[in-house]
C-alpha positions in Angstrom: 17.4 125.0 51.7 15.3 122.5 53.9 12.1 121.7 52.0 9.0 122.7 53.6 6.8 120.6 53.8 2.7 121.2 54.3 3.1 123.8 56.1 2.3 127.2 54.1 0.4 130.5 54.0 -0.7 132.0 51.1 -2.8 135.0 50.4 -4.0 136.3 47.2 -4.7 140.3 47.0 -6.9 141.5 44.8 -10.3 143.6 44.2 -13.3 142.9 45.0 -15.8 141.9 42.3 -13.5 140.5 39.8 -14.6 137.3 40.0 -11.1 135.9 42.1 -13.6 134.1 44.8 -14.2 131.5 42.8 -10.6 130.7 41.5 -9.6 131.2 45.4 -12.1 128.2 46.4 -10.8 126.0 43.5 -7.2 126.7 45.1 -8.4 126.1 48.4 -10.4 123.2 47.7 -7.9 121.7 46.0 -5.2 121.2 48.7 -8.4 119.9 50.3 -8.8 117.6 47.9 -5.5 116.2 47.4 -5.3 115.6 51.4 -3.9 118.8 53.1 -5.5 120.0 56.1 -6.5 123.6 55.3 -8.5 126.7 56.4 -9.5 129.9 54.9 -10.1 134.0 55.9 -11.2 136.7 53.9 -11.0 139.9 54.5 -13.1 142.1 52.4 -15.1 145.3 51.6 -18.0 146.0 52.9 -18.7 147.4 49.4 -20.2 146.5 46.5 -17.2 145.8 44.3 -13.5 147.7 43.5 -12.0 148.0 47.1 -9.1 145.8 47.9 -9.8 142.4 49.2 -7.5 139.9 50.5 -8.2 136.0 50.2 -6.0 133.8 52.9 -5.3 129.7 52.7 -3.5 128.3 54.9 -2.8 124.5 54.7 -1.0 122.9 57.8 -0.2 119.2 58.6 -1.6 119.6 62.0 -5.3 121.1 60.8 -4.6 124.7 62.4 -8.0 126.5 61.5 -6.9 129.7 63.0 -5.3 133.0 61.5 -1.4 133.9 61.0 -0.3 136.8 60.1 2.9 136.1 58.6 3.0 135.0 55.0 4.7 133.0 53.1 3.6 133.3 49.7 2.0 137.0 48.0 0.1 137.1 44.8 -0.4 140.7 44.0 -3.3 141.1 41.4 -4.4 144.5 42.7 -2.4 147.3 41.4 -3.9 149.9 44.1 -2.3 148.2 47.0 0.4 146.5 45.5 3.2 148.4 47.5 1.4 148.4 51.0 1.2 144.3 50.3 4.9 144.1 49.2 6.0 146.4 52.4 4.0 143.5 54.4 5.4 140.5 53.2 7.7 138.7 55.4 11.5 138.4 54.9 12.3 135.5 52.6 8.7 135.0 51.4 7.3 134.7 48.0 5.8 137.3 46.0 4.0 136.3 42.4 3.1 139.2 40.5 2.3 140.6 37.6 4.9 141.7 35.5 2.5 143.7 33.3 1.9 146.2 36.7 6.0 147.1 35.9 6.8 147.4 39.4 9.8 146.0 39.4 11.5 149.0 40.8 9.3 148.3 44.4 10.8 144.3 44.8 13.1 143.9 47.7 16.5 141.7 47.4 15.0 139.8 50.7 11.6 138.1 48.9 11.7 135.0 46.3 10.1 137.5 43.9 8.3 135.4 41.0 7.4 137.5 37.8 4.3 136.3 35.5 2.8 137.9 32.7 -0.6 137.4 33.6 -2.3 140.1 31.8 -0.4 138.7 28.6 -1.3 135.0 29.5 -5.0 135.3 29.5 -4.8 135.8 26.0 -4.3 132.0 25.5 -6.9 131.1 27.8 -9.7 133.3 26.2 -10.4 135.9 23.7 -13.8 137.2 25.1 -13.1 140.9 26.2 -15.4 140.4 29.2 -14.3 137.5 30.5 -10.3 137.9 30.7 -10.8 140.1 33.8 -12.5 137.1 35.9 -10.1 134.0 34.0 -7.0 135.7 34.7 -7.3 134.6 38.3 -7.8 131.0 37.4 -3.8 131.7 36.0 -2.6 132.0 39.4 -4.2 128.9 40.9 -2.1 126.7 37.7 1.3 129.0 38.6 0.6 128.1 42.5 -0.3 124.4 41.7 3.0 124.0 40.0 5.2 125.9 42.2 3.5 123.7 45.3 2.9 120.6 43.5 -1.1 120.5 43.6 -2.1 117.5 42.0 -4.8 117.9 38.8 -6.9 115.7 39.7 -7.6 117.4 42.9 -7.8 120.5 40.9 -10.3 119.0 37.9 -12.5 118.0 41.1 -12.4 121.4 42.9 -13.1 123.3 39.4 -16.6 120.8 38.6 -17.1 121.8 42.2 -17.2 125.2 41.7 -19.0 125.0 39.1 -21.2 122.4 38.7 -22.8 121.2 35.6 -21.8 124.2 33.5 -19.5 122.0 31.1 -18.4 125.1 29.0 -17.1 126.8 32.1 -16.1 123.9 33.6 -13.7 123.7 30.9 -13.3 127.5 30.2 -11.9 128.0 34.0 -10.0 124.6 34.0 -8.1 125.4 30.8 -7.0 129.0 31.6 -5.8 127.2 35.0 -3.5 124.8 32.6 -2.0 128.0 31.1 -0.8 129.2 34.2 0.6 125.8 35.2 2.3 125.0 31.6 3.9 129.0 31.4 5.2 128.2 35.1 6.6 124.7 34.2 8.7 126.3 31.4 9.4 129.5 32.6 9.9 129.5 36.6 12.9 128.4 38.5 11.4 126.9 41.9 14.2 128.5 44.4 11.6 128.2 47.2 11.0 125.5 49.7 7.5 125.0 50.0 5.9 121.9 48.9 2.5 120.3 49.2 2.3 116.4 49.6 -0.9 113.8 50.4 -1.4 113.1 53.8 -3.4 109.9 53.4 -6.7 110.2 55.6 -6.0 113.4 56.3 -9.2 115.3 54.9 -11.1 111.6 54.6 -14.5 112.5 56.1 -14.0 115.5 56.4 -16.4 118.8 55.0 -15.5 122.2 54.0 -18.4 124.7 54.9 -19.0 128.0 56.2 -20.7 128.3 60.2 -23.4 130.3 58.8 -24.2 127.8 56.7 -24.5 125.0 59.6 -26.3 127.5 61.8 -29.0 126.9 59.2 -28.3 123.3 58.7 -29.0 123.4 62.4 -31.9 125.6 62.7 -33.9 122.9 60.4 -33.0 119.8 62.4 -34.0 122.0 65.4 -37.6 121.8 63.8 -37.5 125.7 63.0 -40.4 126.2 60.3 -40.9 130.3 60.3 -37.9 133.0 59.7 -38.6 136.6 59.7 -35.2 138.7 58.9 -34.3 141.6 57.2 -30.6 141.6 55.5 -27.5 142.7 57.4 -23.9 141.2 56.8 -22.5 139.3 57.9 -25.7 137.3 59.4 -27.8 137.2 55.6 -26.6 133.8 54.7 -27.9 132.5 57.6 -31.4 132.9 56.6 -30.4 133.0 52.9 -29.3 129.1 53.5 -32.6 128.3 55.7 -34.9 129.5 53.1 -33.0 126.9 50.4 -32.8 124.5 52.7 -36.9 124.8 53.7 -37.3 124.7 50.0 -35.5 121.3 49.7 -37.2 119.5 53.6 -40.1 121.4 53.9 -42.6 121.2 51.1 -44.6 118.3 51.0 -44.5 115.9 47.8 -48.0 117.1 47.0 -46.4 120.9 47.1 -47.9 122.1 50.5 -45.5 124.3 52.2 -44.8 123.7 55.7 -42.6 126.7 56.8 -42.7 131.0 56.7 -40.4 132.8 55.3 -40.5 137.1 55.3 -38.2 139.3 54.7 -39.4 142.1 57.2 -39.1 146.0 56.8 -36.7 146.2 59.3 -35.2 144.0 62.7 -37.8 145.4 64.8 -40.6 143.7 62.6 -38.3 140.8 62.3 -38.3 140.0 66.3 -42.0 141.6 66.4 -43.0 138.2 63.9 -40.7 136.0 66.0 -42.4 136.6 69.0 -45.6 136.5 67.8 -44.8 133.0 65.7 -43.0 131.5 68.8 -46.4 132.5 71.2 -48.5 130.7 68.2 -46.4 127.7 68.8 -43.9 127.9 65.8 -40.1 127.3 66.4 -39.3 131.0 65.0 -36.1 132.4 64.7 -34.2 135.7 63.2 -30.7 136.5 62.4 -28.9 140.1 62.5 -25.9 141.6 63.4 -24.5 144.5 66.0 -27.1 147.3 64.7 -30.0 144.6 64.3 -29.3 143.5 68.2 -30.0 147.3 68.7 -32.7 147.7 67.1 -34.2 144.8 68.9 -33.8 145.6 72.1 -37.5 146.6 73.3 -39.0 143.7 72.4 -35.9 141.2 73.4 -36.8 142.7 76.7 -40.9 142.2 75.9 -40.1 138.0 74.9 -38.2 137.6 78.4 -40.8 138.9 80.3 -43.8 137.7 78.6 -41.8 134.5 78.6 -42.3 134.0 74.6 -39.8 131.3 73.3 -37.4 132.5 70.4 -34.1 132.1 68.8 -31.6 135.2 67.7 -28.8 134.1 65.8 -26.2 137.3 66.2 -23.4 137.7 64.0 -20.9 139.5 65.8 -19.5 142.4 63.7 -17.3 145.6 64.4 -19.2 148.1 66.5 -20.3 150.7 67.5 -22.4 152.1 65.1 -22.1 150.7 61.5 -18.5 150.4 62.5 -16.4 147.7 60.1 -19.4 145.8 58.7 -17.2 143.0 57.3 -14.5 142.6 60.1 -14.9 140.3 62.7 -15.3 141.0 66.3 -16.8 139.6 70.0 -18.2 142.7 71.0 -21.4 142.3 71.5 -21.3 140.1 74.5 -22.5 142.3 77.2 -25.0 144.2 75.0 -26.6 140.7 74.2 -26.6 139.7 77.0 -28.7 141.7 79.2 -30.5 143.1 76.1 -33.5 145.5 76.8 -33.8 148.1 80.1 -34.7 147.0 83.1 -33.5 144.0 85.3 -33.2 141.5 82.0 -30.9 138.4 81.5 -30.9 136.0 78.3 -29.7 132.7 77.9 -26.7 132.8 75.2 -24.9 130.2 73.1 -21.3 130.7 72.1 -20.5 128.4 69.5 -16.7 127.8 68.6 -16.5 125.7 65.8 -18.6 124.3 62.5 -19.8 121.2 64.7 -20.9 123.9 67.4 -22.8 126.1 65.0 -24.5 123.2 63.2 -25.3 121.7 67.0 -26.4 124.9 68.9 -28.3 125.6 66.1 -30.4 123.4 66.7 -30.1 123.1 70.5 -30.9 126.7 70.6 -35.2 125.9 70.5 -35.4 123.3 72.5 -33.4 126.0 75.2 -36.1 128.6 74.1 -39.1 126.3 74.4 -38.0 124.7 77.8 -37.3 128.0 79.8 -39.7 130.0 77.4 -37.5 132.8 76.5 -34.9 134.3 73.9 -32.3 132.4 73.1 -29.4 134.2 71.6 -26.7 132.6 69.2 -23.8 134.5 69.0 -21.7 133.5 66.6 -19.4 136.1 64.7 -17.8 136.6 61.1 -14.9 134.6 61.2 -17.1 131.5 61.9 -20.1 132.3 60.1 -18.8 133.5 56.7 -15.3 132.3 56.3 -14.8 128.2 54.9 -13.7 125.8 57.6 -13.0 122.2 57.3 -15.1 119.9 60.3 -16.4 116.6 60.8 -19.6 115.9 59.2 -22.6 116.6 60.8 -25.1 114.6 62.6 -28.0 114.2 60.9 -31.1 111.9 63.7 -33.6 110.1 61.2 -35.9 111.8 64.0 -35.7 114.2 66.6 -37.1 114.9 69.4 -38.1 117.7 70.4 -38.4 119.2 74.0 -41.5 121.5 73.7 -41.1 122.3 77.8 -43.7 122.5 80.0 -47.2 123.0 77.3 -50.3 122.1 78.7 -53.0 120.6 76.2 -56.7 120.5 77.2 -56.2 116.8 78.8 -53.6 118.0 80.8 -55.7 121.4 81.8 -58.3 118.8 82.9 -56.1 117.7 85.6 -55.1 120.9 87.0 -57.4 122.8 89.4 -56.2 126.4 89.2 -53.8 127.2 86.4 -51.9 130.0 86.2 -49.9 130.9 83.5 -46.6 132.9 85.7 -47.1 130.5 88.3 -44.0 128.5 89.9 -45.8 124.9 90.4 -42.4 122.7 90.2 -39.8 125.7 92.7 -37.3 126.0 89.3 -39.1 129.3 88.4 -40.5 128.1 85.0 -44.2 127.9 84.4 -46.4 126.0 82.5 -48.0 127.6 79.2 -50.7 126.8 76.8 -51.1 127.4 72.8 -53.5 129.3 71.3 -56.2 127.1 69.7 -56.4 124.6 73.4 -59.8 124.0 73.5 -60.3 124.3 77.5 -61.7 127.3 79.4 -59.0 127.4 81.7 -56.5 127.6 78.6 -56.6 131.2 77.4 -54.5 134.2 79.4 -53.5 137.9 78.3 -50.0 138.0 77.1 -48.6 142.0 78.6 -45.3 143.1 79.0 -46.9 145.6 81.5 -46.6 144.3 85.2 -49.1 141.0 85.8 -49.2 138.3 88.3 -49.2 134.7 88.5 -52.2 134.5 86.4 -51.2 137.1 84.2 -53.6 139.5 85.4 -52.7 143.0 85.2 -50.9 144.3 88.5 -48.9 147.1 89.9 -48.9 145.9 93.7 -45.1 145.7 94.4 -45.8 142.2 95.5 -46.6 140.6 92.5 -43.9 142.6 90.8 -41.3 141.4 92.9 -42.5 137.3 93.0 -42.4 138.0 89.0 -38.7 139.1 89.0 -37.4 136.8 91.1 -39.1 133.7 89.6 -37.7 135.4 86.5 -34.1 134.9 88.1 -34.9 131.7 89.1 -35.9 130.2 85.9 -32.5 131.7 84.5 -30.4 130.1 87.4 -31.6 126.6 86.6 -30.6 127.2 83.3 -27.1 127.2 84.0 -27.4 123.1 84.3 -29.0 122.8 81.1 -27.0 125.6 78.7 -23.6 123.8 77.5 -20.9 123.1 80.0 -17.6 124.6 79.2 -14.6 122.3 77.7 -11.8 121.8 79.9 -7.4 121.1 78.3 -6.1 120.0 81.2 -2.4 120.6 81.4 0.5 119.1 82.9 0.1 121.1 86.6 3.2 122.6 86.6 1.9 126.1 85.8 -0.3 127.9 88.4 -2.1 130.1 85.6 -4.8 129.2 82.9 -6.8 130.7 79.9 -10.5 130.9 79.0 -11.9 132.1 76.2 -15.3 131.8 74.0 -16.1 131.4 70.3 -14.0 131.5 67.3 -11.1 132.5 69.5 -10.9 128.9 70.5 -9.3 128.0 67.0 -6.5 130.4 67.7 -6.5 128.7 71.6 -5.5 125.2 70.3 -2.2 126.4 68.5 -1.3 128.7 70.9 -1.6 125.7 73.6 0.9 124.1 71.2 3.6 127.2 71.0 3.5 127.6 74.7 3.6 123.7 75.3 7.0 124.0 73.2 8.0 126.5 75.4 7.9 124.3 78.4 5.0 126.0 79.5 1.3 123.6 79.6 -1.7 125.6 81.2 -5.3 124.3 81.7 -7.1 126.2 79.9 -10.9 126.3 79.5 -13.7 127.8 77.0 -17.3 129.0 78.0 -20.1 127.8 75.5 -23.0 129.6 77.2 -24.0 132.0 79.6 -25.4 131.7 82.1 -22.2 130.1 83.9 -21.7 126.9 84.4 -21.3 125.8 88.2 -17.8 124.5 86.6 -16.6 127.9 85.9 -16.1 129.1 89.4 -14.7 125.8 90.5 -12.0 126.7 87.6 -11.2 130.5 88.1 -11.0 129.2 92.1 -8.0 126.8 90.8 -5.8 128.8 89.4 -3.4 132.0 90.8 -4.6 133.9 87.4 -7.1 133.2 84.3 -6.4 134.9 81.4 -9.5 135.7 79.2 -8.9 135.9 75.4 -11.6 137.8 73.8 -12.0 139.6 70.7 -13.1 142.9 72.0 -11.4 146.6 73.9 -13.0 146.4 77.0 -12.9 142.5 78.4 -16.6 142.0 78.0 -16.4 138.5 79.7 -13.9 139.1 82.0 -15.8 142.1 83.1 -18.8 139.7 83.3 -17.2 137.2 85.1 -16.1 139.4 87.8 -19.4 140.7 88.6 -20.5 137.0 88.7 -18.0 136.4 91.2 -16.3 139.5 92.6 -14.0 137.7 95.3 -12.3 135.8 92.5 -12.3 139.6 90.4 -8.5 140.2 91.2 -7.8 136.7 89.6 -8.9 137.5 86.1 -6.7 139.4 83.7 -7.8 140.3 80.3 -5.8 139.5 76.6 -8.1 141.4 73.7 -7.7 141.5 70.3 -9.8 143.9 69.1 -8.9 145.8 65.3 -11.5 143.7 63.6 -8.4 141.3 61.8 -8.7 137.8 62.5 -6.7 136.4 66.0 -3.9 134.7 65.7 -2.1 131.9 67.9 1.3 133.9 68.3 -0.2 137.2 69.2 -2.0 135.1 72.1 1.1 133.8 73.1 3.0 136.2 73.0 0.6 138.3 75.1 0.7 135.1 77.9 4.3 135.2 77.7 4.5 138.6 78.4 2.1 138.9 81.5 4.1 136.2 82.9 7.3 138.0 82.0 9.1 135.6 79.8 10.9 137.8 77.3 12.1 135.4 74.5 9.6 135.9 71.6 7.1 132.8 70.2 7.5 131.6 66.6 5.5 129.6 64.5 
């Protein structure tokens, strides 16, 4: 049997509210620590606690941040879905399980099937009643640690970690983790071939954090200083992370508080406050998910044509209707982006990675402020609550921030006949003021009813129309200033290519790989923003066919991109993953490979 080696999937079923996050990030972490490349999913309950949940680490020598669905090693801790995971476990992988469920009458002959008395063990880790159900995880990360080869340092530095400065549990959870290590070293023949080893600089530099987490980080190096949200997963740690982090940067030394923070009564208060901050002057933002966006879709339309700077972070759930509030999805791409009746269009960020989330974060209000609109963030699940490793993050000793086109009272002096909707410069944006300017020629009456360039109230047709289309105008010089796509260039020996968007880009770079070893090296490109890019239609023009990998039923952006440019329509052909699981490299591929009618299957 050829060792294996850094290259290994492991998931951990078990219920939800037991406590087996924590010993799940201490195993995670510590491949991390001990140099292994790694990324994590999980897939849980939408729930309080006692529905199943199912905890995946994957540590790969080349980084791979994306999903697969085969497994190679099983621990089943939840005896309510211990036969559906057994049925799903791959030929030859390894199953750890309890030997206290007595199921040994559901093994199969074709899994390395590793038996552990874990429900006897905890005894030797603790006697307090309450805690066995939460340490008995910890026993799993010492049998995995043995049966992989996890070093203890990098264990000891995950556990402190974890938790902190809490030396009793430090050495509680650390301890129950030796048990399950020891009982392994005496008890289990390794007949398997996976191994973990140190890859030095590997993980050097490197951070583990979750996107909704550098979404925040982002928002406060943007120069955000008011939040108004009310709680929806999977977008609440966004704002649960500002409000710590305005805690930490944004009280002065003598206690004065320089930021707002309310938790509204519901997401049509929360945009109401946004808009109203953002027209004050503030860098205001919200966060929400799929029913939130709903809910917000009067006065999304209100801030794009008052022409009221705002940010939306949106993350992407399973729709419609309360759907699968903890599965991922894309969907919500065409709702978001023409959000509200009428003729409306918003400016939207598609981040694809931690660096993206942490950098559009911030990017996202200087968009807002320059063409004086919503800016929407659409991030999703997968990126914003699962752990992903990244570069670390930039952090300016100052930043700059691009307020747009504000007049100030010198400025007003200098201007003869101001109008607030008026297009002085030909690129559709106007010039506004702030509340608090003191010049007579600074105040103006903010309606979403029909005004003209002086924000006078109007219903000639005229003025309606000029308002429109300066409204379209603004947006198209946008598309030079919203993030151009990223362009793989491949070998030119293909006449197809791919696009995609978001966290489906993690799944792209591997599945580049699988079809490169199939001889096959396609250009392949992925959007970061809408409004297009001129690039985009240079690149669908290239190519025979673009296939457009998106994570919902009906091809959102494909659909989008053919109404932006209908000749090159019959080009486009759609590849959706769409049951709310995480998407995986091989399922692209395979999907490429069968378009283009090449029959022998992709393996990992």
């Amino acid at each position: 049997m050829e060792t294996q080696i850094n290259d290994v999937n492991i998931q951990i079923a078990t219920v939800n509210g037991t406590g087996s996050q924590s010993a799940n990030l201490i195993l995670m972490r510590s491949i991390f620590n001990m140099g292994v490349p790694v990324a994590a999913k999980n897939l849980f309950p939408s729930n309080i606690a006692g529905l199943p949940t199912w905890y995946t680490i994957r540590a790969h020598h080349k980084g791979y941040q994306s999903n697969q669905q085969a497994l190679d090693m099983l621990v089943v801790m939840n005896p309510n879905t211990v036969y559906d995971d057994i049925r799903g476990l791959r030929s030859g992988g390894i199953l750890i399980y309890d030997t206290d469920m007595k199921i040994d009458h559901a093994l199969r002959e074709d899994l390395i099937n590793y038996g552990v008395p874990f429900s006897t063990l905890v005894n030797q880790a603790t006697d307090n009643v309450k805690l066995k159900k939460k340490v008995i995880n910890m026993l799993y990360v010492g049998v995995i640690a043995e049966l992989l080869n996890i070093e203890d340092a990098a264990i000891q530095q995950a556990v402190r970690k974890q938790f902190g400065s809490k030396a009793s549990v430090v050495d509680l959870n650390a301890g129950a983790i030796q048990v399950g290590r020891d009982w392994a070293a005496a008890n289990l023949k390794k007949v398997d071939p996976f191994v973990l080893e140190s890859i030095p600089g590997a993980t050097d530099n490197k951070i583990l954090i979750e996107g909704n987490t550098a979404a925040a980080l982002g928002a406060l190096m943007g120069g955000c200083t008011f939040l108004s949200w009310y709680p929806i997963t999977p977008s609440s740690s966004v704002c649960e992370s500002l409000i710590g982090y305005f805690n930490r940067f944004r009280v002065k030394p003598d206690g004065q508080v320089n930021f707002a923070a309310i938790q509204a009564e519901d997401e049509i208060a929360a945009i109401g406050m946004v808009l109203g901050a953002g027209w004050a002057g503030a860098r205001a933002m919200t966060a929400t998910s799929g029913p939130g966006i709903s809910l917000m879709a009067e006065l999304a339309g209100y801030g794009y044509y008052t022409e009221i700077p705002g940010v939306i972070f949106n993350i992407q759930r399973m729709g419609p209707s309360t759907g699968l509030p903890t599965r991922t999805s894309q969907g919500d791409l065409s709702f978001t982006y023409g959000l509200s009746h009428g003729d409306t269009e918003h400016l939207v960020l598609l981040p694809a990675s931690m660096q993206e989330c942490y950098e559009m974060g911030a990017q996202a209000f200087d968009l807002a402020e320059r063409f004086q609109t919503p800016v929407f963030v659409l991030s999703d699940l997968d990126l914003g609550m699962n752990t992903w490793m990244s570069d670390p993050f930039d952090y300016p000793e100052q930043t700059d921030l691009d307020r747009g086109k504000v007049l100030d009272a010198a400025a007003l002096e200098q201007v003869a006949d101001y109008g607030r909707y008026a297009d002085v410069d030909g690129d559709g944006i106007p010039y506004r003021t702030l509340p608090g300017t003191h010049s007579d020629k600074a105040p103006y009456f903010t309606r979403g009813s029909g005004h003209d360039a002086k924000a006078r109230y109007s219903e000639k047709s005229s003025d309606w129309k000029t308002g429109i289309d300066r409204l379209k105008r603004k947006f198209d010089t946008a598309r030079a200033h919203v993030p151009a796509p990223v362009i793989h260039v491949g070998n030119g020996a293909v006449d197809f290519a791919m696009l995609a968007f978001g966290s489906t880009d993690a799944a792209m770079e591997e599945a580049l790989d699988l079809l490169k070893d199939r001889g096959l090296e396609p250009d392949y490109m992925r959007l970061r923003a809408l409004p297009c890019h001129e690039m985009v239609e240079e690149f669908i023009s290239a190519h025979a066919r673009i296939y457009v990998v998106e994570q919902n039923r009906d091809g959102q952006m494909c659909r989008l991109l053919s109404a932006e440019y209908p000749a090159l329509a019959p080009r486009l052909r759609p590849v959706l993953h769409y049951d709310g699981t995480f998407v995986d490299a091989i399922g692209i591929s395979q999907a490429i490979l069968s378009h283009e009618a090449i029959k022998e299957p992709v393996h990992a």
